[in-house]
RODO-2510 file (C-alpha; in nm, 4 decimals, decimal comma):
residues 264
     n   res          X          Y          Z
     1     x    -1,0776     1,8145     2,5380
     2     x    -1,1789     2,1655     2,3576
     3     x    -1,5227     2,2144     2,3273
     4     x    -1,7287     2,2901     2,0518
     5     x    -1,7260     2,6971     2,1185
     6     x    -1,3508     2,6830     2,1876
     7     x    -1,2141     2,4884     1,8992
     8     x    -1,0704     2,6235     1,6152
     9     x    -0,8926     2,5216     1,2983
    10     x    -0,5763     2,4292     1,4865
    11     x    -0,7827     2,1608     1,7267
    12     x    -0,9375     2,0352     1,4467
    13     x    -0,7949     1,6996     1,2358
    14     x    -0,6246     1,7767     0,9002
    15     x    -0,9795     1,5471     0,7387
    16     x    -1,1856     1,8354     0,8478
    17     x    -0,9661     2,1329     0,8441
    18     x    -1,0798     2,1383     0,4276
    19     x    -1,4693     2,1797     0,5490
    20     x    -1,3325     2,4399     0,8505
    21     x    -1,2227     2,6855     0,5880
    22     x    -1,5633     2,7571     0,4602
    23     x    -1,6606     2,9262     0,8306
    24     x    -1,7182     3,2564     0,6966
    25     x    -1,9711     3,1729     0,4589
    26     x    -2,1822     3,0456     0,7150
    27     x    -2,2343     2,7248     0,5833
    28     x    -1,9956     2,4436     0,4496
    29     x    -2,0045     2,1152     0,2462
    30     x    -2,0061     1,7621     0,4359
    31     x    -1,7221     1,5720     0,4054
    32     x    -1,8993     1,3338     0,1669
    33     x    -2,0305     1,5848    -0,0114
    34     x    -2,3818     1,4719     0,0538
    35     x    -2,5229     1,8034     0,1863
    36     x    -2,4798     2,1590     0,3619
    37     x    -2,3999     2,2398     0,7320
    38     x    -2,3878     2,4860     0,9322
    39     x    -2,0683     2,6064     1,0875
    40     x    -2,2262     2,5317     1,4344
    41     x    -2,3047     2,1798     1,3202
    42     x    -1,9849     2,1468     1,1808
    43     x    -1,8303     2,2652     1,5440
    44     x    -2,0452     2,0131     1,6812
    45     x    -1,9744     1,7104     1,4380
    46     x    -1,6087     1,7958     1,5098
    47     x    -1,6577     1,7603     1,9200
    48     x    -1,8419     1,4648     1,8635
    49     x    -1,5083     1,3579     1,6506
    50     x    -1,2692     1,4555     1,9387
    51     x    -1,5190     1,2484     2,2184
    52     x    -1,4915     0,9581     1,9786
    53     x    -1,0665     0,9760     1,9751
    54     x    -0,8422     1,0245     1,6883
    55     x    -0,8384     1,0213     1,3382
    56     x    -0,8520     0,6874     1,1612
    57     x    -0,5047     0,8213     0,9950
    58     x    -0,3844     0,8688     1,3775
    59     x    -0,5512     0,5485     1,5117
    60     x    -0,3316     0,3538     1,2144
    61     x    -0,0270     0,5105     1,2996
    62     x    -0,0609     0,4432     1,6618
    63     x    -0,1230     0,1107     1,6208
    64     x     0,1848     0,0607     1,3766
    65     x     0,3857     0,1998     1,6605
    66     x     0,2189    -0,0447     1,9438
    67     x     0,3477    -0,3200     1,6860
    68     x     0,6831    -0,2152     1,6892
    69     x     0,6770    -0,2070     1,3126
    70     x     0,8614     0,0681     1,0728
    71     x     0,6796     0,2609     0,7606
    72     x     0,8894     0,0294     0,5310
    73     x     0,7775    -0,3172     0,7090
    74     x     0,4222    -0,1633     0,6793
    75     x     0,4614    -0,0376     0,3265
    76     x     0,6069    -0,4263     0,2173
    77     x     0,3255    -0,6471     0,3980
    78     x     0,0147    -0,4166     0,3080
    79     x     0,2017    -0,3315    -0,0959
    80     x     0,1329     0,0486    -0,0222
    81     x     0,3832     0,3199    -0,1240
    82     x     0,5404     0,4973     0,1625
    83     x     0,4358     0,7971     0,0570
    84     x     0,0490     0,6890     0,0765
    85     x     0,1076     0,5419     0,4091
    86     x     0,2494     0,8550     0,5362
    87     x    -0,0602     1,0506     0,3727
    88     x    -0,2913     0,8129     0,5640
    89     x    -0,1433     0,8429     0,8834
    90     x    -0,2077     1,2143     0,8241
    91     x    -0,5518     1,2039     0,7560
    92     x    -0,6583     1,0636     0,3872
    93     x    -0,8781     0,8448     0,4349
    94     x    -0,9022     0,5534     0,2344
    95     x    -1,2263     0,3280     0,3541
    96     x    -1,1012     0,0421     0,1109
    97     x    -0,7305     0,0177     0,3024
    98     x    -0,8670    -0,0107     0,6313
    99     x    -0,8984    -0,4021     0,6304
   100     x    -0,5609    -0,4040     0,4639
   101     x    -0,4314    -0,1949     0,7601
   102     x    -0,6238    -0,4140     1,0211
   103     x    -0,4665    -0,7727     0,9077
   104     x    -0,1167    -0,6362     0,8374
   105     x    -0,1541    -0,4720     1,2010
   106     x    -0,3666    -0,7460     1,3724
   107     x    -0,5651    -0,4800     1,5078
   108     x    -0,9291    -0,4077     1,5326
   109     x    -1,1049    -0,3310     1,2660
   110     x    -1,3338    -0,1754     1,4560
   111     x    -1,1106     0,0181     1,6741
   112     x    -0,8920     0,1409     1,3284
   113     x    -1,2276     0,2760     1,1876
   114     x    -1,4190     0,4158     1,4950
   115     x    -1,1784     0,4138     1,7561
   116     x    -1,3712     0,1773     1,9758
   117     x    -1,3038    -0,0934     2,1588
   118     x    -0,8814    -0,2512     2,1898
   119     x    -0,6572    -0,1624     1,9655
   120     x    -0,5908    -0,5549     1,9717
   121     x    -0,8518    -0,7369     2,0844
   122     x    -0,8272    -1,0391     2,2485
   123     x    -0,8386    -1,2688     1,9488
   124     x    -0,5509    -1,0453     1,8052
   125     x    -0,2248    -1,2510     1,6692
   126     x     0,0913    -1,0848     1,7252
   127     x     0,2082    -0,8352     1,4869
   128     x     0,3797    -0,9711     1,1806
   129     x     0,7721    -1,0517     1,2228
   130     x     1,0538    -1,1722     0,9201
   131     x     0,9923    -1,4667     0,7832
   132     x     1,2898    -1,5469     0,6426
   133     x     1,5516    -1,3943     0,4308
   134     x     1,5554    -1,4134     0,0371
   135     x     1,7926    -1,3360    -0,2270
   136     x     1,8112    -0,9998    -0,3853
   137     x     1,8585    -1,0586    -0,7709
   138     x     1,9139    -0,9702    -1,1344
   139     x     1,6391    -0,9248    -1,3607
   140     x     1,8219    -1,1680    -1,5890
   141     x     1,8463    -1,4096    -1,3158
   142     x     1,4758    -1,3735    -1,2245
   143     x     1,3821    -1,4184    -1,5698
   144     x     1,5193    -1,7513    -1,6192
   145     x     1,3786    -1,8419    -1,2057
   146     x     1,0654    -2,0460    -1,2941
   147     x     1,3226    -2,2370    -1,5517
   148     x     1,6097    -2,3500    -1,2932
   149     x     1,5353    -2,7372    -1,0928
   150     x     1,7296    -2,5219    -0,8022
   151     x     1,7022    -2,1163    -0,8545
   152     x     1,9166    -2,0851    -0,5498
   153     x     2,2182    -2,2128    -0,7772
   154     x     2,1282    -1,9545    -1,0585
   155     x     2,3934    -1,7901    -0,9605
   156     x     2,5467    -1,5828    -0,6254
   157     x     2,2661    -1,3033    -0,5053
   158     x     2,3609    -0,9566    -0,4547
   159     x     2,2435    -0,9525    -0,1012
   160     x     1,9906    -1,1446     0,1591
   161     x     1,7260    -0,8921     0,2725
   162     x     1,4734    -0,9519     0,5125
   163     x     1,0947    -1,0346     0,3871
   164     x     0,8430    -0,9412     0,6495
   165     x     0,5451    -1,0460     0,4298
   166     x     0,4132    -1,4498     0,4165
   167     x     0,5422    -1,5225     0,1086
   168     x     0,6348    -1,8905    -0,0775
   169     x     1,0090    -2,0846    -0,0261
   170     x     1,0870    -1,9626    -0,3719
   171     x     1,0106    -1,5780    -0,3392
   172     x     1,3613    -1,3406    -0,4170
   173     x     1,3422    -0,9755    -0,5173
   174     x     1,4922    -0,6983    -0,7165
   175     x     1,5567    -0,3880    -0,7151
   176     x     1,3072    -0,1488    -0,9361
   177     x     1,4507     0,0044    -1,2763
   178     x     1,3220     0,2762    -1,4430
   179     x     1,0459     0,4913    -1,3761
   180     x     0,7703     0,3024    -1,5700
   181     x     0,5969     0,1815    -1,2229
   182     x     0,6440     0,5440    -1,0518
   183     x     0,2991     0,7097    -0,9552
   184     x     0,3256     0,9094    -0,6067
   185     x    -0,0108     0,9753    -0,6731
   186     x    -0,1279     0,6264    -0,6846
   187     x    -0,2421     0,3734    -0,4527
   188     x     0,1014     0,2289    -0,5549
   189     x     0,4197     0,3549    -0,6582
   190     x     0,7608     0,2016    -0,7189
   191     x     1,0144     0,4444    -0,7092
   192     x     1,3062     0,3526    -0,8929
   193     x     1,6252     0,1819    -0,7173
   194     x     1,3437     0,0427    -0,4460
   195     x     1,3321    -0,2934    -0,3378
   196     x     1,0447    -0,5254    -0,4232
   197     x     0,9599    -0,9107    -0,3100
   198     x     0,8544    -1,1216    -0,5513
   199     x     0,6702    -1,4690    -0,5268
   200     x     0,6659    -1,7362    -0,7869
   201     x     0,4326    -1,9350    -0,6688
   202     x     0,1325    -1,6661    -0,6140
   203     x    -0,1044    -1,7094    -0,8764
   204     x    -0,1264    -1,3652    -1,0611
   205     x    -0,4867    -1,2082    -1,1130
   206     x    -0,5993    -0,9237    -1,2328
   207     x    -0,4434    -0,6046    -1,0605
   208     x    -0,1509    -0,7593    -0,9760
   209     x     0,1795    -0,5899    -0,9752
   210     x     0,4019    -0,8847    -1,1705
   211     x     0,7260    -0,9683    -1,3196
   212     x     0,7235    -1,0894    -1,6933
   213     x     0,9577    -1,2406    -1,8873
   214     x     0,8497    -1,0977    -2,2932
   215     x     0,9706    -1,4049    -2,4944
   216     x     0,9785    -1,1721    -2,8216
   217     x     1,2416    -0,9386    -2,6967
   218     x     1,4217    -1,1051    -2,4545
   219     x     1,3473    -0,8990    -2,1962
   220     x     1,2194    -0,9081    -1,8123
   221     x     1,0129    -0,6361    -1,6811
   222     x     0,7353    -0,4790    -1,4257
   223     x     0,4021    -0,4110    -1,4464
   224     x     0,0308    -0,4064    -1,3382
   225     x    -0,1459    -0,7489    -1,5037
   226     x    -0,4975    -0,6371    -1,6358
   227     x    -0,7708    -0,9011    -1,7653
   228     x    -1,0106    -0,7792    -2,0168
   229     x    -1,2419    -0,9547    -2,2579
   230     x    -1,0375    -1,2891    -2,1889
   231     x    -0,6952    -1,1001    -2,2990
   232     x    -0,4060    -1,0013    -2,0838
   233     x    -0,2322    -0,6962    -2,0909
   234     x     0,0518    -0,4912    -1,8849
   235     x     0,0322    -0,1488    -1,7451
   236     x     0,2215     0,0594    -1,6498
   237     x     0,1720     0,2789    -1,3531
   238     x     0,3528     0,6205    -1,4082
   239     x     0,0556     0,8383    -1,6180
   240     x     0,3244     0,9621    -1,8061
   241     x     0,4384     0,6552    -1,9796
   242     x     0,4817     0,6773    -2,3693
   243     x     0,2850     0,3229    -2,3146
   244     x     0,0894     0,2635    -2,0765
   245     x    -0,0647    -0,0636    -2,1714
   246     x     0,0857    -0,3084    -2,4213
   247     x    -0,1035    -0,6938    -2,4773
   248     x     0,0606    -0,9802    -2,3959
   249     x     0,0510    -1,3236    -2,5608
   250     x     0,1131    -1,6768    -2,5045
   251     x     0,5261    -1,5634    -2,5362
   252     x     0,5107    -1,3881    -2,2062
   253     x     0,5745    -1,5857    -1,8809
   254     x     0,4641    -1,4807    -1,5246
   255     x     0,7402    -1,4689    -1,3233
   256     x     0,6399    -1,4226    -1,0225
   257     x     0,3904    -1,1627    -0,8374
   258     x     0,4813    -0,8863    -0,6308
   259     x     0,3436    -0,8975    -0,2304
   260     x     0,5515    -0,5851    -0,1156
   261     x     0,8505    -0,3894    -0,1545
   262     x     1,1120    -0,2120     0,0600
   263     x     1,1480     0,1234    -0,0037
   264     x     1,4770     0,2957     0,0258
***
């Protein structure tokens, strides 16, 4: 383990290299941004980071590997884009995600965000496995899902993928059109041509990523359900949408809400 004298930007995890950089003024912002510090206490904070273990980014990744589970079953059971898990596991830190990470993982919370104590502790369930296949579909066909006695007979699926998320005996999903949902930059981000799982059953709330049938044009599509001021409307994810929000009315149907995709 380096010590504090011997480390240098190289040693030191990619959350603190940002603060490192400032060494020759002589005195560099906290991560937090809640106050000054001197290099050497910066040295020092960073020691006390390497006696403590690895980063919380490293800690996740470590304990994705322990479960024997791939980016993509990680990004479809927690809803996060691939890219933001694999920005995580290198060292963005996202307080919020970490009991996300810790139930999709049954691992520690505790270990995840300080590094002590098992990376499963002993009241730790075993890591989450497929539940089940369900039926990759058209957009028409999902559409018309809630509608059918026995969806199954809708017609013949494209495929049967593999859902590793809980998810209802009705759930199906699609694959993504367009770029209307694509945000790299956000907390989620649907690039087009992935695959996402859908459940019927979920009650939507606000937030939630969800498939809507627009009775007015006949059409089916994606997007982020938002609750304002008792109204509904749809978002769209990508910032660069020509429109980003449109309201909804009692001629749109919920179709079904979105618990995960599998990105390709």
């Amino acid at each position: 383990m380096p010590t504090a004298a011997a480390i240098s930007l190289r040693d030191i995890p990619a959350d603190s290299q940002a603060a490192m950089r400032s060494f020759q003024s002589g005195s560099v912002m906290d991560a937090d941004c809640t106050g000054f510090r001197t290099t050497r206490q910066v040295l020092s904070v960073t020691a006390f980071r390497y006696k403590m273990g690895m980063t919380v980014g490293e800690r996740i990744k470590k304990a994705t590997k322990a479960r024997g589970m791939t980016v993509d079953e990680l990004a479809a059971v927690t809803g996060y884009s691939r890219s933001n898990i694999y920005d995580i596991f290198r060292g963005d830190h996202q307080p919020k995600a970490l009991h996300k990470f810790a139930g999709a993982l049954k691992a520690s919370l505790q270990y995840l965000e300080s590094g002590r104590g098992e990376m499963f502790g002993p009241s730790a369930e075993e890591g989450p496995s497929i539940k089940g296949q369900v039926p990759l579909i058209s957009w028409v066909q999902a559409g018309n899902w809630n509608d059918a006695s026995d969806p199954y007979a809708v017609g013949d699926a494209e495929d049967w993928l593999a859902c590793p998320a809980k998810h209802g005996p009705r759930t199906y999903c699609l694959r993504v059109r367009g770029p209307s949902m694509y945000n790299p930059g956000g907390r989620y981000s649907y690039q087009e041509g992935s695959i996402i799982f859908v459940d019927p059953d979920r009650r939507a709330e606000h937030g939630d990523r969800v498939i809507v049938r627009l009775e007015d044009s006949a059409e089916t599509t994606f997007k982020q359900l938002i609750e304002e001021g008792g109204e509904l409307y749809l978002r769209a994810l990508n910032p660069s949408w020509p429109e980003p929000i449109i309201k909804i009315n009692s001629h749109a149907t919920i179709c079904g809400v979105v618990i995960g995709q599998w990105a390709q």
